[in-house]
N, C-alpha and C positions, 0 to 999 in steps of 0.2 A: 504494500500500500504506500501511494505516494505522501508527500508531508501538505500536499494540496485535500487529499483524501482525507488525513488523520488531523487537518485541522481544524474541519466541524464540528466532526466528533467530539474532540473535546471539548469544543464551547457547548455543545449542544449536554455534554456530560458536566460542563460547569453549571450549565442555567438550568439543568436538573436538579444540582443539589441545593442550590439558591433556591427554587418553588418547595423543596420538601423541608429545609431548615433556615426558616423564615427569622430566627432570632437562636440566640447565644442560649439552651437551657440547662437545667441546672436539676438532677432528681434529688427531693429530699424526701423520704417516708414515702409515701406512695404518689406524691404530687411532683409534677413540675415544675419550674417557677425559673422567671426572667430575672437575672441580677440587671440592677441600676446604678449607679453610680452617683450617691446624691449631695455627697461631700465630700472635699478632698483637706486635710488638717495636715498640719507640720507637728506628728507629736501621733497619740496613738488611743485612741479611747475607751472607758471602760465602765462600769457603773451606771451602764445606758437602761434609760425609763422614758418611755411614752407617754405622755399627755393623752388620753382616752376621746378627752373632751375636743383640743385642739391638731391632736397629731404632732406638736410641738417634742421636739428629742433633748433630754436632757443626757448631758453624761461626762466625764470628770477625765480631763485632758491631761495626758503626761507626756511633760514633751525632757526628751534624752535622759538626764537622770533627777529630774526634782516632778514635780506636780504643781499646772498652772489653772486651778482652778476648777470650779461647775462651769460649765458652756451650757448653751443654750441654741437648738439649730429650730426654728420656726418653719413650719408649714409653709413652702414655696416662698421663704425668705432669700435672699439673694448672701446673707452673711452669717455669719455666726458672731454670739455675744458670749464675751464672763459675766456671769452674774456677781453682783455690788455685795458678795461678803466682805465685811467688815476687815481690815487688815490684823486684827488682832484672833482673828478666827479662821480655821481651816474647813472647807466645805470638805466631806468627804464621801457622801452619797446622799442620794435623791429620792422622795417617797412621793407619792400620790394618792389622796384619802380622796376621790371621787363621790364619795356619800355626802360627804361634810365640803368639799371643794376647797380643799386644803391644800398645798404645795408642802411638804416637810423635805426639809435641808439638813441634816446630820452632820455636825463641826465637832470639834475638838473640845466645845467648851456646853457641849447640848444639843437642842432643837433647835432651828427657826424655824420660819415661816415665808413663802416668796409669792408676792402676787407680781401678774405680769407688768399692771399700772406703776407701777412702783419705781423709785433709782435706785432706793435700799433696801436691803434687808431686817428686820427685825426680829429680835427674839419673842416673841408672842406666847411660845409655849416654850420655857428653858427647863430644861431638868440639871439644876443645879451646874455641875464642870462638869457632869460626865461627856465621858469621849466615846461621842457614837458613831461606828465603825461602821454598820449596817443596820438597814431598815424592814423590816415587810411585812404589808399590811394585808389580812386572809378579807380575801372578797366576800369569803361567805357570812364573818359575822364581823365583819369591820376594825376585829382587835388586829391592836400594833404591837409587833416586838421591835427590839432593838439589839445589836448586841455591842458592847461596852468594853474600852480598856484594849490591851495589847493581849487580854487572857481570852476577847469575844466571849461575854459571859454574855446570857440571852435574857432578857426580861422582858414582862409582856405589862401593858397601860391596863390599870382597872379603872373599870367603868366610863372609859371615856377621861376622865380624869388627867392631873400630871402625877398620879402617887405609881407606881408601878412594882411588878413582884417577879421575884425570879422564876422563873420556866424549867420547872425540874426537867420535863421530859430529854430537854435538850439542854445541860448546863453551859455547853461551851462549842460555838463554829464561827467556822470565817463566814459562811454562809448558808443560809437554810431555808426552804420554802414547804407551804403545807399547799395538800390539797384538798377539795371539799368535801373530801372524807375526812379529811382529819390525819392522811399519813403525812409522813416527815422526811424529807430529803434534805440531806446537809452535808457542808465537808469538817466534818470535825478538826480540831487543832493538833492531831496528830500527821495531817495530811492526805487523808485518807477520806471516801463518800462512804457515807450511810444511809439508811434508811430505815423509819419504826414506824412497822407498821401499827395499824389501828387495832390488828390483828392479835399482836406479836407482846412478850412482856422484856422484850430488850432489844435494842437497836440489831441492825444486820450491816453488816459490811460486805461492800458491793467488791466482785474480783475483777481483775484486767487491767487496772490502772496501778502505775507508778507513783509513790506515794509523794513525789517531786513537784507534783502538778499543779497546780492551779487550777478550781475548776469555777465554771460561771453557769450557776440553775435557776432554772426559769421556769416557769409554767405559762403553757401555750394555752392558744383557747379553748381548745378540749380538755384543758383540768389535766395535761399528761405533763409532767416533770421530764425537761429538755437541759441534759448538759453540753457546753461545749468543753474541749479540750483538745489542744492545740490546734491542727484543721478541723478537726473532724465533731458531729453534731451527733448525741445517742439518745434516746429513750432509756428512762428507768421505768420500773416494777417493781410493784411489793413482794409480787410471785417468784421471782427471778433473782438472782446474786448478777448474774451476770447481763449486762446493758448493752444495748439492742441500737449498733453501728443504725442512722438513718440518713446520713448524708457525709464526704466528703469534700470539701471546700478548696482544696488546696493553697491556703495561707493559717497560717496563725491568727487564731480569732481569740478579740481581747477584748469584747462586747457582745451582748445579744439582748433582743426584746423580739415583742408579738404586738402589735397592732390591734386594732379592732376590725381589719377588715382583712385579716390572714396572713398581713404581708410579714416577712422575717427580717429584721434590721437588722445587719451585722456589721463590727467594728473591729477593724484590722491595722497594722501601720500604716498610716496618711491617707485612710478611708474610710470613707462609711458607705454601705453597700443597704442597699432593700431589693430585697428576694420576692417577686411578686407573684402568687399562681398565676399559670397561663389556660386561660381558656380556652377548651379544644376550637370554639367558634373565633375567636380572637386569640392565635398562638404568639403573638407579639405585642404585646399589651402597648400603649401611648405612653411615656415617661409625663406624669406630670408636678416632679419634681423639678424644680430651679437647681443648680450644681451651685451649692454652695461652695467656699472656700475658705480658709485660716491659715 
């Protein structure tokens, strides 16, 4: 065959694979999904939380070796903000109490409080100096924990209140989320993930992971407990020791959240990515994100 012969062929086998792979996809668990590109940062993000209400992205920027702060990336904003903590205070994670329409700020020296109107921040609800490491607030009956100090001891708010009591179930994690059962997913302070169940009368230790790790858990909108660690994205189970691979990403992920409308936001160095399902009727979703920058 001549190269006059063999060079329609190949266009005609190029604009074959153009009609059949209409966008860049991406399987996570049983779905598809389009990444976007919706910010680009000098620095690397972590501690990312959704605004329910506004889609507004909060999340705690480290850029090379110190931490510059809460940021702020707005809804088809064209930039990114630090939010106005106080100099004498470290912002160090982000809550959102949607019932009460609250913004909770976790610093070094307690709670604030952040509304968008605002240029500063306010201590509204302090709980004394303690240093609140982490936040999270159960959707299904509104209580808040915290966890405190360099030891992440866990305490839970009674009754709404600023009095609070410690959380025997779970004395001590870097990080831990319930679900609307009531099971427990955390990474305890030995470096290691657990899980107690509602079931169960002592925590379980999940196997496969290196206890080096760093892990970031979430709960998606199905109520299912999602960690990531390094690239890669798993499901937990109470049934299970062992966590159920649902997606490889191919970078080191150092943020994750869920949306209201399915999408996956993830935060990697000098981006921030949303993972949108793709509809088999629409398999290239419309980006209508603005690409932020920092």
């Amino acid at each position: 065959m001549s190269l006059t012969q063999i060079f329609p062929v190949i266009i005609a086998l190029l604009l074959n694979g153009f009609n059949t792979e209409k966008c860049e996809r991406i399987k996570i668990g049983n779905e598809f999904y389009k990444r976007q590109l919706i910010a680009t940062i000098d620095g690397y993000p972590t501690g990312m939380v959704i605004d329910p209400r506004t889609d507004h992205i909060f999340f705690i920027l480290h850029k090379r070796n110190y931490t510059k702060g809460i940021h702020l990336l707005k809804h088809g904003s064209l930039g990114i903000k630090e939010l106005p903590v106080s100099d004498e205070l470290s912002g160090q994670c982000v809550a959102i109490d949607t019932t009460n329409n609250i913004i909770y700020i976790g610093t070094n020296q307690g709670l604030v409080t952040y509304d968008y109107s605002r240029t500063e921040i306010t201590a509204e609800r302090p709980i004394g100096d303690d240093d609140v490491r982490s936040i999270f607030i159960d959707k299904t009956d509104n209580q808040m924990y915290i966890a405190t100090g360099s030891n992440h001891e866990i305490f839970r708010f009674m009754n709404g209140s600023a009095a609070v009591k410690r959380y025997e179930k779970i004395p001590k994690a870097y990080s831990f989320i319930l679900d609307s059962k009531g099971n427990a997913f955390y990474e305890y302070i030995d470096g290691r993930l657990y899980f107690f169940s509602v079931d169960l009368y002592e925590p379980i230790q999940y196997k496969g992971f290196t206890r080096e790790l760093k892990y970031i858990l979430q709960l998606n909108n199905n109520d299912e407990a999602i960690v990531a660690v390094k690239g890669s994205l798993f499901r937990l189970f109470t049934k299970s020791i062992l966590p159920v691979k649902i997606g490889q990403l191919g970078f080191k992920i150092t943020g994750l959240a869920f949306d209201q409308k399915n999408n996956i936001i993830i935060g990697t160095k000098g981006k921030i990515y949303r993972y949108k399902p793709i509809d088999t009727n629409d398999p290239c979703p419309a980006d209508d994100y603005f690409l932020s920058s920092i």
